[in-house]
C-alpha positions in Angstrom: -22.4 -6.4 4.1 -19.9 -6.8 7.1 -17.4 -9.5 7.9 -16.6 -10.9 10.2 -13.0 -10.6 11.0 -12.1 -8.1 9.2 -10.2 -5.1 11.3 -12.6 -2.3 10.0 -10.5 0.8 11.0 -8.3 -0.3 8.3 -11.0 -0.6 5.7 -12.1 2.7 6.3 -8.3 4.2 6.1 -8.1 2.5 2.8 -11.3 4.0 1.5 -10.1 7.6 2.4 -6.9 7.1 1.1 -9.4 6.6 -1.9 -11.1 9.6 -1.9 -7.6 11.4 -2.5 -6.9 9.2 -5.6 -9.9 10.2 -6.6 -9.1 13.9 -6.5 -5.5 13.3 -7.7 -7.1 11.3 -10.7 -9.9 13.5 -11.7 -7.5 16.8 -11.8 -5.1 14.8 -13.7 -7.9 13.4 -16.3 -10.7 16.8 -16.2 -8.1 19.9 -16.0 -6.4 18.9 -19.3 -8.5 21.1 -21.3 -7.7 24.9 -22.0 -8.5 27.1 -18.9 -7.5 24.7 -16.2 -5.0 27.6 -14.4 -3.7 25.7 -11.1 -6.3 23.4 -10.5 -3.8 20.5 -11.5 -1.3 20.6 -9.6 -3.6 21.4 -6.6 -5.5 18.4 -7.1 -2.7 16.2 -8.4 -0.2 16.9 -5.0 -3.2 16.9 -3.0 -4.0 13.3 -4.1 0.2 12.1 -3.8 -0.7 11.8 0.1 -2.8 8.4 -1.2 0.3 6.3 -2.4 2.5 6.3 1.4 -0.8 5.7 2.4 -1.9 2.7 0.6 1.6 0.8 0.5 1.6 1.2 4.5 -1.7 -0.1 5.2 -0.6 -3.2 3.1 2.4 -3.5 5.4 0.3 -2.9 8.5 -2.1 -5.0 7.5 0.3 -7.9 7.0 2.5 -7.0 10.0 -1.1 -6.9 12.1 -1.9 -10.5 10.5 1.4 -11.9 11.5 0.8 -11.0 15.1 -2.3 -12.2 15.3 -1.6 -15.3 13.6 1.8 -15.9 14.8 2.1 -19.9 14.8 -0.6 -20.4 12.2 0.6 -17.6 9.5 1.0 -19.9 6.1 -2.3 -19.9 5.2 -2.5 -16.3 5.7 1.0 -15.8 4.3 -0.5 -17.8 0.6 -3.9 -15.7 1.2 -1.7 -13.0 0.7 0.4 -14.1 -2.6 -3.0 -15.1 -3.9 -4.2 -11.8 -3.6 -1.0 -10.1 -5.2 -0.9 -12.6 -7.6 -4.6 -11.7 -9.0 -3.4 -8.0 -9.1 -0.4 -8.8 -11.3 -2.3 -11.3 -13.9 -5.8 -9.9 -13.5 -5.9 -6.5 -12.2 -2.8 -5.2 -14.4 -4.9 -5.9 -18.0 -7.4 -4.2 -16.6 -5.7 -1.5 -15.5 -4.0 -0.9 -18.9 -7.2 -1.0 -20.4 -8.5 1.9 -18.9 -5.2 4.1 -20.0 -5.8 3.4 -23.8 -7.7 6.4 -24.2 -4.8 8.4 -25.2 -2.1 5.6 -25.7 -1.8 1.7 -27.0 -3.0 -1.1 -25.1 0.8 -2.4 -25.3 2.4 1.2 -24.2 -0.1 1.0 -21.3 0.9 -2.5 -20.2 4.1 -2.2 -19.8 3.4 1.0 -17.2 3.9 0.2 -13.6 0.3 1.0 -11.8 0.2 1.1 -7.9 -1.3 -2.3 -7.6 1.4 -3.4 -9.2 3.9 -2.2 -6.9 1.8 -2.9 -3.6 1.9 -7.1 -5.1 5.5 -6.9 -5.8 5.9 -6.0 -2.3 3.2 -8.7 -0.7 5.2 -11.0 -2.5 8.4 -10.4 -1.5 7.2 -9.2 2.2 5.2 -12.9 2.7 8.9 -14.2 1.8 10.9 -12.0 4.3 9.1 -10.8 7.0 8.2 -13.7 8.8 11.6 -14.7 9.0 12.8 -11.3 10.8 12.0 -9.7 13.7 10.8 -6.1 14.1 14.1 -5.1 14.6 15.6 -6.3 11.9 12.5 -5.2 9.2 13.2 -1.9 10.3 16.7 -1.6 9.7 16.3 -3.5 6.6 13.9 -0.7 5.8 15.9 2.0 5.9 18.7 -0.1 4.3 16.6 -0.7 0.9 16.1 2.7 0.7 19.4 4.4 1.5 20.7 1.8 -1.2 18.0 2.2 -3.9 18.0 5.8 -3.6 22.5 5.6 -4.1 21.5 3.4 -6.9 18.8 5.7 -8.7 21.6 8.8 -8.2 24.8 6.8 -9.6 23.8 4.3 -11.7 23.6 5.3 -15.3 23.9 1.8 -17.3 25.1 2.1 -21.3 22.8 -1.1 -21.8 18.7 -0.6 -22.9 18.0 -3.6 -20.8 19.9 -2.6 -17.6 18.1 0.9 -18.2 15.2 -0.6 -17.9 15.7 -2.4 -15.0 17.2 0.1 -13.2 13.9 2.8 -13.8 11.4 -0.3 -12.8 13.4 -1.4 -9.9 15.2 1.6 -8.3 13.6 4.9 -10.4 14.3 6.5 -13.2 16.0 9.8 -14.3 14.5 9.6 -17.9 12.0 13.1 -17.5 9.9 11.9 -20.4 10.3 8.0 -19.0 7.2 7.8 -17.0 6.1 4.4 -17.2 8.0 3.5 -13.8 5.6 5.2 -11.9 6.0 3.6 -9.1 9.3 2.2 -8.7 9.6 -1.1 -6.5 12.1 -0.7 -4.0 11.8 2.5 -2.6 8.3 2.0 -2.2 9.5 -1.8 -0.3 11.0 -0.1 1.8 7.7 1.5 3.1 5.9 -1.4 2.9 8.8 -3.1 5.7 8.2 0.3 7.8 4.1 -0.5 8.1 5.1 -3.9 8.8 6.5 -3.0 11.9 3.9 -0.2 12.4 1.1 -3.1 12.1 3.2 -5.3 14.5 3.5 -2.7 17.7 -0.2 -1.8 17.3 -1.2 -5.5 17.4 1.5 -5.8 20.7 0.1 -2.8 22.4 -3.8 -4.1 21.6 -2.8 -7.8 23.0 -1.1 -6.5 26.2 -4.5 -4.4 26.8 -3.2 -0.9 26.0 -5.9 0.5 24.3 -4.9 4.2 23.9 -1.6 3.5 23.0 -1.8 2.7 19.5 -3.9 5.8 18.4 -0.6 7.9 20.6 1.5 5.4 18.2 0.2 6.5 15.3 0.1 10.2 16.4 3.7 10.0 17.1 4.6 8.8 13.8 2.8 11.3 12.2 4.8 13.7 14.2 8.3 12.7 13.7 7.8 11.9 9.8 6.5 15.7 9.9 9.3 17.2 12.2 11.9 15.3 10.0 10.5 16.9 6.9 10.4 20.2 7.8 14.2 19.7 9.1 15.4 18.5 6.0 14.0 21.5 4.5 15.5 23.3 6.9 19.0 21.8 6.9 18.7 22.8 2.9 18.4 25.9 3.3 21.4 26.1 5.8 23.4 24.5 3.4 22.4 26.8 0.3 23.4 30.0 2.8 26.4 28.8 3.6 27.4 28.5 -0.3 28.2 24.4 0.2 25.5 23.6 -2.3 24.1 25.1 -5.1 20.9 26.9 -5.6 20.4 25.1 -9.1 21.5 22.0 -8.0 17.7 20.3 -8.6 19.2 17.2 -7.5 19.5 17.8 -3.9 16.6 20.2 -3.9 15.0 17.3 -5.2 16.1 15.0 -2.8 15.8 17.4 0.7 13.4 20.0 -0.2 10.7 19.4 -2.6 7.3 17.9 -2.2 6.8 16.8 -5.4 10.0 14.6 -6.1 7.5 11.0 -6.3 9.6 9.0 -8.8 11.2 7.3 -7.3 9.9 9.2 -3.4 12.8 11.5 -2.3 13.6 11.7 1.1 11.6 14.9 1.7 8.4 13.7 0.1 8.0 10.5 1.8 8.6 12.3 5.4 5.8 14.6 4.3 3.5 12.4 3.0 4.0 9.9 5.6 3.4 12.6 8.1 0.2 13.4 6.9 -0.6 9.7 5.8 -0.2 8.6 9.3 -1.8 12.1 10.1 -5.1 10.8 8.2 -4.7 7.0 10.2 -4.9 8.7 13.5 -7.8 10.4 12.2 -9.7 7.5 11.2 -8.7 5.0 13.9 -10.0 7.4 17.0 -13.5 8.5 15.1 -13.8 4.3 14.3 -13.8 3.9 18.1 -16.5 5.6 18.4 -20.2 4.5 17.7 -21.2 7.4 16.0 -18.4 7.8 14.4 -18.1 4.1 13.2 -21.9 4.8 11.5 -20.5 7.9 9.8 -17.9 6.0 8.5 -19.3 3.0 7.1 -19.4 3.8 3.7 -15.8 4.9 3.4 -15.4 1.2 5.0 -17.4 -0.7 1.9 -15.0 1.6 -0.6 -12.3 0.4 1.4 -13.2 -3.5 1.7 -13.8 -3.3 -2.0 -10.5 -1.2 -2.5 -9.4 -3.3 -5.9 -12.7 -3.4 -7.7 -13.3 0.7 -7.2 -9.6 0.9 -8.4 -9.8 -0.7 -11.1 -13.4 1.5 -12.3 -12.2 4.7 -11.1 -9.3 4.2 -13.7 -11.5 3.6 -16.2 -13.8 7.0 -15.3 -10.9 9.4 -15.0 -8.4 8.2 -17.7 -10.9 7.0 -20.2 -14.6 8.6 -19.9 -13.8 11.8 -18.1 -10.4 12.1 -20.5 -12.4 12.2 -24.0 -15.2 13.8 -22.5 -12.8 17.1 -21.3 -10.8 16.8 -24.3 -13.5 16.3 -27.3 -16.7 17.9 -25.9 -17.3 20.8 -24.2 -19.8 19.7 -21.4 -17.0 19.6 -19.1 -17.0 23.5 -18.5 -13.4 24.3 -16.0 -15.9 25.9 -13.4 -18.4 23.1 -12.7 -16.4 21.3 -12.0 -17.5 20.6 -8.2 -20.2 18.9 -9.8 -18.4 16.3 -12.3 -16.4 15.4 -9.3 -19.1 14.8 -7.0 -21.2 12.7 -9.6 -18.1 10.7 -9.9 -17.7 9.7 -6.2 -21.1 8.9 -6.0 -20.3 6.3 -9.1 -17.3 5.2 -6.9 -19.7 4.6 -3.7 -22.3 2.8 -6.0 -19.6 0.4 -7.5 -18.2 -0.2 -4.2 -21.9 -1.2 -2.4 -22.9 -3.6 -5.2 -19.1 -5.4 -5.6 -20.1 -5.9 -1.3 -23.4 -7.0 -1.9 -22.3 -9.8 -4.6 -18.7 -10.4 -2.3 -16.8 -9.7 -5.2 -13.9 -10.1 -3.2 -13.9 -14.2 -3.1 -13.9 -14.0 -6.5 -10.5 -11.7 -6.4 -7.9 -15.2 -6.6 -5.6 -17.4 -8.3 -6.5 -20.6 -6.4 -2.6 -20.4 -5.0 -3.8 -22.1 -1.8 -5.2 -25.0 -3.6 -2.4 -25.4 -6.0 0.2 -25.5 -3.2 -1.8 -28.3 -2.1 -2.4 -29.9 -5.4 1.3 -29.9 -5.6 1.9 -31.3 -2.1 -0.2 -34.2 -2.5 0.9 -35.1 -5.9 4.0 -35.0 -6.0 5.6 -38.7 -4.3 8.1 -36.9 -2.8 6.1 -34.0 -0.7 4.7 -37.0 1.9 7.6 -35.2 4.0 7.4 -31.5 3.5 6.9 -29.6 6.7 6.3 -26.0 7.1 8.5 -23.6 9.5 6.0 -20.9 11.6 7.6 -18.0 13.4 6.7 -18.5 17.3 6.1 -14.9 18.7 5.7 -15.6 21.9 8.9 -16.6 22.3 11.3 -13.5 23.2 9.0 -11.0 21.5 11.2 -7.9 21.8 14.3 -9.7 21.6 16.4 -8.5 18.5 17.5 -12.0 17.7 16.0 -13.9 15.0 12.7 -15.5 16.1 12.0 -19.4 16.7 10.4 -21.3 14.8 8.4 -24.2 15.2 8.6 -27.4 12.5 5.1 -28.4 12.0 4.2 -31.2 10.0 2.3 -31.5 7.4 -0.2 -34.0 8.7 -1.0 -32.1 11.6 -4.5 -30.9 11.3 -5.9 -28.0 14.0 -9.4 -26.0 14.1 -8.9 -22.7 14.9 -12.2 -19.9 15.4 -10.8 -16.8 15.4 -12.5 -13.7 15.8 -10.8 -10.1 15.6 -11.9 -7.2 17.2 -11.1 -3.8 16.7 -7.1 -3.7 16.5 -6.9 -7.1 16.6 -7.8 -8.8 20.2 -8.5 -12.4 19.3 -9.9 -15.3 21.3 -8.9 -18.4 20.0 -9.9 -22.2 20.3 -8.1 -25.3 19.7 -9.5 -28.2 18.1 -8.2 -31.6 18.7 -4.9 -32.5 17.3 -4.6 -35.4 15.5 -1.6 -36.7 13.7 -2.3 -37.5 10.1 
């Protein structure tokens, strides 16, 4: 079912990125019985290319949004709590659920799944990003990481508590501590970078430059790659020349292996990046094409249905496909071709009935309606008014952006429609002052 609206490339980069989690999740789940050789790491670091790749598209997506909708963002700004909000109280039981095939259901809730992660950062992105120009997200980017990252390397707190906090929020160095999968900062930290990636793709689309996000994107994937092979590089310069260590694993860690994911080293996230932004390029120039757009419209329902197939491909790797590798043997090592292409299929089938029945309206908290509830309720919120960032007002200006007070009584009816990257024509109803 399409709809309207929606920017489809990015649908269809969501539902690759979900075709490596599958892989990642099936070697992780099927190769666990005797035999397996390689196939699990193969599969498994394959797959780690589908993390960048799903916390950037949530920041493009939102930096996108608050170009297109610059002046009228709040509703889209709760639209997007809701949404995070549903993943932290809904999603996450769900998620632990499906892990309980080899754990408890209370050791499985308290680990940190990716949708986790990607809602800490809506949240605190809706908070901070409409407040700060480009610029500014950018550098506070880079800043969140550098400091996380000095944080995960120096901090080792006495206190269980602290401990704690420090592997959820920053990373851990406990090696049998792997409940923090997914660390929130340093993955913040990419979310701000595809906020500003979303942002110069929607500029470049609104000022008619139609080739230049797809040479954006190619760029990006270039430079993230360049820089990873130079850090490698600058490694092994160092290791010659005797001022590090070759069994220092932190800095090989950090600089030179692929594989460092909790919390992402330097070296990783460059990679994967690269190749993330690699696989974005890939998807936006075959989604401008017609034929290429009809080829692709299935990876687009997995993608516009992203949660739901989350949610049941957990369930059929780390549940099903666990017990049945472990206590049977049907799942022979070398058919295994077979088991994995039986299992996308289930992934296609769950994702075309969740978008025939629009499971996605369902996928909320009622935030919107509450905020509401709460403004006409309580005596005192007669007054509230709401502050929108203005981006048409010095829109490559490094200062902070103006704002326009709004009030609350001010009703506007807005038809919107997106196309492609994210031209819009827009109409203005009649303004009336409530």
């Amino acid at each position: 079912m399409q709809q309207s609206g929606r920017l489809k490339w990015l649908d269809t980069a969501r539902g690759t990125a979900m075709l490596f989690v599958c892989l990642a999740h099936f070697s992780s789940a099927y190769f666990v019985q005797p035999g397996a050789g390689e196939a699990v790491p193969l599969g498994v670091e394959i797959g780690k290319v589908a993390a960048p790749i799903f916390v950037a598209l949530s920041g493009i997506l939102f930096g996108l949004m608050l170009q297109i909708k610059a002046g009228d963002f709040e509703e889209t700004r709760n639209h997007f709590i809701d949404k995070a909000l549903f993943m932290l109280v809904i999603a996450h039981p769900l998620m632990a659920l499906m892990h309980t095939a080899n754990k408890s259901y209370l050791s499985a809730f308290g680990h940190v799944y990716i949708t986790d992660t990607i809602a800490v950062c809506v949240v605190m992105g809706s908070i901070l990003a409409p407040t700060m120009t480009l610029r500014k997200r950018l550098v506070l980017s880079f800043v969140v990481y550098v400091v996380s990252t000095a944080v995960w390397m120096k901090w080792e707190p006495d206190s269980p508590l602290l401990l704690v906090f420090r592997d959820f929020v920053f990373g851990s160095n406990q090696p049998d501590f792997s409940a923090a999968t997914f660390p929130f900062l340093p993955w913040f930290s990419v979310y701000l970078f595809g906020t500003g990636v979303g942002e110069v793709l929607a500029r470049s689309r609104s000022r008619g430059r139609n080739g230049r996000p797809l040479r954006f994107l190619i760029g990006c994937s270039v430079t993230a790659l360049a820089s990873a092979v130079l850090m490698r590089v600058i490694y092994k310069m160092l290791l010659a020349s005797r001022v590090i260590v070759d069994d220092d694993l932190l800095y090989y860690n950090l600089f030179a292996s692929p594989y460092h994911n909790i919390p992402p080293s330097p070296h990783y996230l460059f990679l994967f990046i690269g190749l993330g932004m690699g696989v974005l390029s890939i998807v936006y120039a075959l989604s401008k094409t017609a034929r290429g757009e009809q080829y692709l419209a299935l990876l687009s329902t997995v993608g516009r249905n992203s949660l739901v197939v989350f949610v049941v491909q957990e369930g059929m790797y780390f549940y099903v496909l666990y017990i049945l590798a472990r206590s049977t043997s049907l799942a022979a090592v070398n058919v295994w071709p077979v088991y994995f292409l039986v299992s996308l299929a289930v992934v296609a089938a769950v994702a075309l009935v969740a978008d025939r029945l629009q499971v996605s309206r369902y996928q909320t908290l009622g935030y919107s309606r509450f905020l509401h509830f709460m403004r006409t309720a309580l005596p005192n919120a007669s007054g509230l008014t709401t502050k929108v960032p203005n981006s048409d007002q010095h829109p490559n200006s490094g200062s902070a952006p103006a704002l326009r007070i709004v009030p609350r009584g001010t009703r506007r009816s807005i038809a919107q429609g997106i196309d492609g990257m994210g031209e819009s024509r827009r109409t203005l109803g009649p303004r009336r002052e409530g």
